[in-house]
C-alpha positions in Angstrom: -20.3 -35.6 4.7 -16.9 -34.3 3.6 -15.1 -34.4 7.4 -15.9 -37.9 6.5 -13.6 -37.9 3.5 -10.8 -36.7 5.4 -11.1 -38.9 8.4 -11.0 -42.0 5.7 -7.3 -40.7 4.4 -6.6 -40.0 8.0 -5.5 -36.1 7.0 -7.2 -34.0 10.1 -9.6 -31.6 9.9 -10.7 -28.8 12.1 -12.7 -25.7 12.1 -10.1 -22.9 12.7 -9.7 -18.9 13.5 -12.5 -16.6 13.4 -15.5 -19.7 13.6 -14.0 -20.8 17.0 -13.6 -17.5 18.2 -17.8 -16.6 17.6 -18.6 -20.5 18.8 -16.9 -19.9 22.2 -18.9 -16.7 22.6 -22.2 -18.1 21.3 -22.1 -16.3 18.3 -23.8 -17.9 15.0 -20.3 -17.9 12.7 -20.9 -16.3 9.5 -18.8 -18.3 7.7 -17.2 -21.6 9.3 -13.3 -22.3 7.7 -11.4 -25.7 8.1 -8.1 -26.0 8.6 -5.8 -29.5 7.4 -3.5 -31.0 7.4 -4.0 -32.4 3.8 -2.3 -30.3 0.8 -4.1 -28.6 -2.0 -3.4 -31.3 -4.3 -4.8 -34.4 -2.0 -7.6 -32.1 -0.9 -8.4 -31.6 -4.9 -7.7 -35.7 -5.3 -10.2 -36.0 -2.5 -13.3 -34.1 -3.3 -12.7 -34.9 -7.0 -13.2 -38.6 -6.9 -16.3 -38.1 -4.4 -17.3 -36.0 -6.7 -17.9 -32.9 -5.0 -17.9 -29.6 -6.8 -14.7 -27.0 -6.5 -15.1 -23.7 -6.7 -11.6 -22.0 -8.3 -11.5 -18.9 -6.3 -7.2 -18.1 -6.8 -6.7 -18.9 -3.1 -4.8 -22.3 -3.9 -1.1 -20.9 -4.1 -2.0 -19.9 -0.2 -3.1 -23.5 0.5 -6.9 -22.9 0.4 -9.6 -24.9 -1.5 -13.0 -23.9 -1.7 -15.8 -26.7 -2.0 -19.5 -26.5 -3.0 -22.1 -28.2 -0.8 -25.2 -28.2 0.3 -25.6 -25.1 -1.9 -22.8 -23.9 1.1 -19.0 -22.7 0.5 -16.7 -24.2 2.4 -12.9 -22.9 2.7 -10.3 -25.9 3.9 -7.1 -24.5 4.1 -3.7 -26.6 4.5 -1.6 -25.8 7.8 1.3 -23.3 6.8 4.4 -21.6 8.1 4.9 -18.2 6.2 8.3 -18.4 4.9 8.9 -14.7 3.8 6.8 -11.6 4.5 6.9 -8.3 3.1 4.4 -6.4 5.4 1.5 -7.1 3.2 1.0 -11.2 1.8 3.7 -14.0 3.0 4.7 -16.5 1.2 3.8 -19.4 2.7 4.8 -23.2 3.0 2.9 -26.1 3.8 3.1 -28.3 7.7 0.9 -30.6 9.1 2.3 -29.1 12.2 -1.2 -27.4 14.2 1.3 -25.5 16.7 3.1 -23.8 13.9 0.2 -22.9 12.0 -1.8 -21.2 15.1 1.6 -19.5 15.7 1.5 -17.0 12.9 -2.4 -16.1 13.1 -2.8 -12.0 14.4 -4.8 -12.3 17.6 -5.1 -15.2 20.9 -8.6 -15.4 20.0 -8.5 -15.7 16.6 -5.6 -18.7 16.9 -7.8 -21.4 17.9 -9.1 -24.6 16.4 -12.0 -26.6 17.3 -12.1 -30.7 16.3 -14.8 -32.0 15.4 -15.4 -34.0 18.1 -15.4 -30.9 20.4 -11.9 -30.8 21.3 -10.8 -27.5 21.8 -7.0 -26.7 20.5 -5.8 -23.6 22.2 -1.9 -23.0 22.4 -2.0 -19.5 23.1 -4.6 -18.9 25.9 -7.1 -17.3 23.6 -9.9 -18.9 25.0 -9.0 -17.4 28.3 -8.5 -14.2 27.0 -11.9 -14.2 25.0 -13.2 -15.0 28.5 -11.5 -12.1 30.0 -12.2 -9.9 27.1 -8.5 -9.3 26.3 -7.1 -8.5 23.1 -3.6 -9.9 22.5 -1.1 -10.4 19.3 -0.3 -14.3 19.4 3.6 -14.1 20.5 5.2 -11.1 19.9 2.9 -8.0 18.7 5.8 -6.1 16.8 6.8 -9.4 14.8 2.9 -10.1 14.2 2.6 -6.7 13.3 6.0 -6.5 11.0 4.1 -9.6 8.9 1.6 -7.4 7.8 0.7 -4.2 9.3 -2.9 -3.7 8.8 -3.0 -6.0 11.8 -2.7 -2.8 14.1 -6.0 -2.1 12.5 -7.5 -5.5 13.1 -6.3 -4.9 16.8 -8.4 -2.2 17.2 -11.5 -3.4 15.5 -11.4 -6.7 17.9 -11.0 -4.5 20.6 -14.1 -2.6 19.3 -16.1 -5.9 19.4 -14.6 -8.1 22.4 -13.3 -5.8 24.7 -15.6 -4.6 27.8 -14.6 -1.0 28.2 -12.1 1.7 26.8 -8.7 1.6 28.2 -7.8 -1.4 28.4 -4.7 -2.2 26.4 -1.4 -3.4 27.4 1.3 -0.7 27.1 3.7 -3.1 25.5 1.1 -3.8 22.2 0.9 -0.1 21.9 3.8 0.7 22.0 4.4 -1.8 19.4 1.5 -0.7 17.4 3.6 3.4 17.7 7.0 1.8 16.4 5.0 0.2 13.0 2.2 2.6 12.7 4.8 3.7 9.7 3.7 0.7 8.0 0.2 1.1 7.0 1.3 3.6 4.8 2.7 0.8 2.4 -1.0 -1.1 2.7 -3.7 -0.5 0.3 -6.6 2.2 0.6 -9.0 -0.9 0.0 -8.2 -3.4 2.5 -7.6 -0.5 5.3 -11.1 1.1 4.4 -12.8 -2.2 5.0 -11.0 -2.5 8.4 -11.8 1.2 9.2 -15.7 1.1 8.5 -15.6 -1.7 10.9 -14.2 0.3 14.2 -16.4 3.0 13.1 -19.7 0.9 13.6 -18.4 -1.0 16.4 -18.3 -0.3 20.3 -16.0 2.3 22.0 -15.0 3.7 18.8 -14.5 7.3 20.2 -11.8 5.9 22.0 -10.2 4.0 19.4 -10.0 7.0 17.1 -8.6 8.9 19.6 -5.6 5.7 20.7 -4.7 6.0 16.4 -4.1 9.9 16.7 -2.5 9.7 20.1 -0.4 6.7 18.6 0.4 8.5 15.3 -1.5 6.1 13.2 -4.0 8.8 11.6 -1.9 10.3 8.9 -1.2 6.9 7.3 -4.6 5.7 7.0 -5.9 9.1 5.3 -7.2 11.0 8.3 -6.8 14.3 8.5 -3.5 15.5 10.7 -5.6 17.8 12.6 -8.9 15.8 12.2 -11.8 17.3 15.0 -11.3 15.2 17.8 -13.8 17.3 19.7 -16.8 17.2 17.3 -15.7 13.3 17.2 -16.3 12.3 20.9 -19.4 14.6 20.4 -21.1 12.7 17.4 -19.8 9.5 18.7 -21.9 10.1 21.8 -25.1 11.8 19.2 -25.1 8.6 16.9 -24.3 5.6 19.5 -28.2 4.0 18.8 -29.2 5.4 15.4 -27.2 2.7 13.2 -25.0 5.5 11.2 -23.0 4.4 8.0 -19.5 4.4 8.5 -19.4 8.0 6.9 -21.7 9.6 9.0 -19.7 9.0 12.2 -16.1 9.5 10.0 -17.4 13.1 8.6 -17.4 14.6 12.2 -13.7 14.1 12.0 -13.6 16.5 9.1 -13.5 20.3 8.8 -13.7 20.9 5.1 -14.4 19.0 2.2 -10.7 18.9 1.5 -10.4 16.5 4.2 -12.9 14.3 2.5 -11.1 14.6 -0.9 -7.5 13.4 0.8 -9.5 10.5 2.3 -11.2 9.1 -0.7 -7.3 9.8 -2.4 -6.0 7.5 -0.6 -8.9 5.1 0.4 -10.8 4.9 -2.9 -13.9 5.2 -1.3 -17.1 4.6 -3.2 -18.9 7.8 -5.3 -21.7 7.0 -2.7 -19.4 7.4 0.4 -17.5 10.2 -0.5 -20.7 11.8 -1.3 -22.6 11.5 2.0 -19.0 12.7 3.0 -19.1 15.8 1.3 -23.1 16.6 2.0 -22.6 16.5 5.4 -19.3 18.4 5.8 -21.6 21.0 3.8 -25.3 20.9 5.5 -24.2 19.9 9.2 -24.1 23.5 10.7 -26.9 25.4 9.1 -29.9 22.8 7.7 -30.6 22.1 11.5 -34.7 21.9 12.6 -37.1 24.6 12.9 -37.9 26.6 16.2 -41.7 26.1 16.6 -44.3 23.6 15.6 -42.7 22.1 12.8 -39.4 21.3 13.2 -38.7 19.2 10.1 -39.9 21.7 7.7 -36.1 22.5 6.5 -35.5 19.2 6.2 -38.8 18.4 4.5 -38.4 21.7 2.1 -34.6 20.7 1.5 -35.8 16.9 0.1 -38.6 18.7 -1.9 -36.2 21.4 -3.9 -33.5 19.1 -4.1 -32.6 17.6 -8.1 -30.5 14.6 -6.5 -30.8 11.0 -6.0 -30.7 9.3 -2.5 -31.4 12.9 -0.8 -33.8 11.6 1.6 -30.6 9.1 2.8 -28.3 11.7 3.3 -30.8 13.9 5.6 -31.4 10.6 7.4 -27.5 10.2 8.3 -27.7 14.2 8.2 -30.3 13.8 11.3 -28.1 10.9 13.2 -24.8 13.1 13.3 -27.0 15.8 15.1 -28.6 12.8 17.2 -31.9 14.0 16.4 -33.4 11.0 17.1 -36.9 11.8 17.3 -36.9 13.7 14.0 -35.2 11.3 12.2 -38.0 8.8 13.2 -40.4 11.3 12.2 -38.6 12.0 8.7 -38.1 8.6 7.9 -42.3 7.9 8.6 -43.1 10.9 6.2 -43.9 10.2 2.6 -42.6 13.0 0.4 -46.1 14.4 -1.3 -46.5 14.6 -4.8 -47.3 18.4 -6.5 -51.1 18.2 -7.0 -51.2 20.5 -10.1 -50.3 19.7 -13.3 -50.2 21.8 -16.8 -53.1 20.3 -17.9 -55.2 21.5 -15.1 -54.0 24.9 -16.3 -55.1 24.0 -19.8 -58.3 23.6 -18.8 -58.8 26.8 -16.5 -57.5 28.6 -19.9 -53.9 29.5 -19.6 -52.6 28.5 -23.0 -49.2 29.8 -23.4 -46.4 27.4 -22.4 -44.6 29.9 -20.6 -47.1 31.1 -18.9 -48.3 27.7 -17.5 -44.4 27.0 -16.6 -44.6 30.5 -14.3 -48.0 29.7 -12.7 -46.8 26.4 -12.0 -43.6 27.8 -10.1 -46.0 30.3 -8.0 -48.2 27.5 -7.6 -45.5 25.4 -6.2 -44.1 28.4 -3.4 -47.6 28.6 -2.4 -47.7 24.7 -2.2 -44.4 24.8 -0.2 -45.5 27.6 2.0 -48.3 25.9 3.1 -46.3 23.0 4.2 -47.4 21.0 1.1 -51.0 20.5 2.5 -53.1 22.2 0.0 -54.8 20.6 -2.4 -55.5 20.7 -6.2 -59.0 22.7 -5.7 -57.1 25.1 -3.2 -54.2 25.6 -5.4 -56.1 26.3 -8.3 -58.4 29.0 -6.9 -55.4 30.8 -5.4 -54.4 31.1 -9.3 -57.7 32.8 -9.9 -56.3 35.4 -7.2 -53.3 35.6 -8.7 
């Protein structure tokens, strides 16, 4: 095993950050990372001459080497001090110091290492504060956040997942988070989007939209200025158990689809995301259910006339922002039917001109649609002889 390899040299290994963080709170890690105190080169020298497989994934001039085994990745990254940041990536040099190394990591729970023998290295009380469900910089937040500030947004995602209940920050961190919130304007649309979809999925979320507005962090990240914080808490409260794309609970933040254009300007969002964005800026006030015995009928009819891929998708989200859960169960059971008539049958019955079967076919298809797409072929056809 390659722990094995290391212990031979006598270079340390330990699993490190996020891995130790989910262990503590018996959560299955997705991905486990190693931390050394071996350098890229002797880690290479290593696995090389036992043979084991490296994957070149660019992450070496930051210390990290990727190995293949066990059809498994595994990241092993060298201790490092970060020499010179810039807000965004540090340059970084190499230590076989552990103390050092947990020192420049964002968050007490995510500083930790774990040995392999079960030894639990913890300099910064973050397995306390995991216990106590507190979300702290390591240090001191402004200089963690000065390193590189989509850590404000990190804070509030970990606060989204750890934390017990709204309202419980420390007025110092955010009133660090106020004094930088300048700074995520100098970080990419990508990396902030990723960060973003995750608050917007996670727990208390209504809360943590409304911190970044009241902390002045909205405008930088693409938000609108004015966003609807009203509809938000609203939605937020709607959606909390239907699963919603990242989107679907973002779009009740917007009031036009201007807002949606500014956002994908400055977070690149994908054709899809922007898309649900737009359709439900659009549909959200007046493709609502029917008064009476069938309630999903402009749902059902909107799917039926629509020309578009991925409709039925949208009116699913569509259904969680109004927190029609019921309906949405009901929608997502119901097979859209297929038109029972075709040209040919016309053919047959003696309508021979190809317009003409092209305007039967569109009657036929109202009357198909009025009936709540329960009449069949036979039906269908002697309405024609009516008609």
């Amino acid at each position: 095993s390659f722990p094995e390899l290391f212990e031979k040299q006598n270079y340390e290994l330990r699993i490190a950050g996020g891995a130790v963080r989910d262990l503590l709170s018996g959560v299955t890690p997705q991905d486990i990372d190693f931390a050394t105190t071996a350098t890229p080169a002797e880690m290479k020298e290593l696995f090389t001459s036992a043979g084991v497989r490296l994957i070149n994934n660019k992450g070496e001039k930051h210390g990290t080497i990727t190995a293949r085994l066990h059809d498994q990745n595994f990241e092993i990254t060298t201790l490092r001090i970060d020499v010179a940041t810039d807000g965004r990536h540090a340059e970084v040099q190499f230590t076989t110091d552990w103390h050092k190394d947990a020192e420049r990591r964002d968050l007490t729970i995510n500083s930790m290492f774990l040995g392999l023998d079960g030894t639990l290295y913890d300099f910064f009380n973050g397995y306390e504060d995991l216990k106590s469900k507190k979300i702290r910089f390591v240090g001191k937040a402004s200089e963690r956040i000065q390193e590189d500030y989509l850590r404000i947004l990190r804070y509030f995602r970990f606060y989204g997942r750890i934390a017990e209940k709204p309202g419980d920050h420390e007025p110092s961190t955010l009133q660090a988070i106020k004094e930088n919130a300048k700074g995520l304007a100098g970080i990419s649309g990508e990396r902030i989007w990723v960060e973003l979809k995750k608050i917007l999925v996670g727990n208390h979320v209504n809360h943590l939209v409304q911190v970044m507005y009241e902390l002045d962090i909205a405008q930088y990240i693409g938000l609108p200025r004015d966003g609807n914080l009203e509809e938000f808490a609203r939605v937020t409260k709607n959606i909390q158990n239907l699963s919603p794309k990242p989107m679907t609970v973002l779009a009740s933040l917007f009031k036009g689809k201007d807002d949606v254009t500014n956002l994908d300007l400055r977070l690149k969002i994908s054709k899809e995301e922007k898309n649900l964005g737009l359709f439900l800026v659009k549909h959200r006030q007046e493709l609502t259910k029917a008064v009476g015995p069938e309630p999903l009928r402009p749902y059902q009819d909107f799917l039926m006339d629509s020309r578009e891929a991925n409709t039925n998708s949208k009116i699913f989200e569509l259904l969680k922002y109004q927190g029609e859960e019921e309906l949405l169960k009901a929608m997502q059971a119901w097979t859209v039917p297929t038109f029972p008539v075709s040209g040919h049958d016309l053919r047959k019955m003696g309508v021979t001109s190809g317009k003409e079967i092209g305007a039967a076919l569109q009657q036929l298809r109202e009357e198909w649609k009025r009936s709540g797409y329960h009449m069949d072929k036979e039906e269908l056809l002697s309405c024609l002889k009516r008609l």
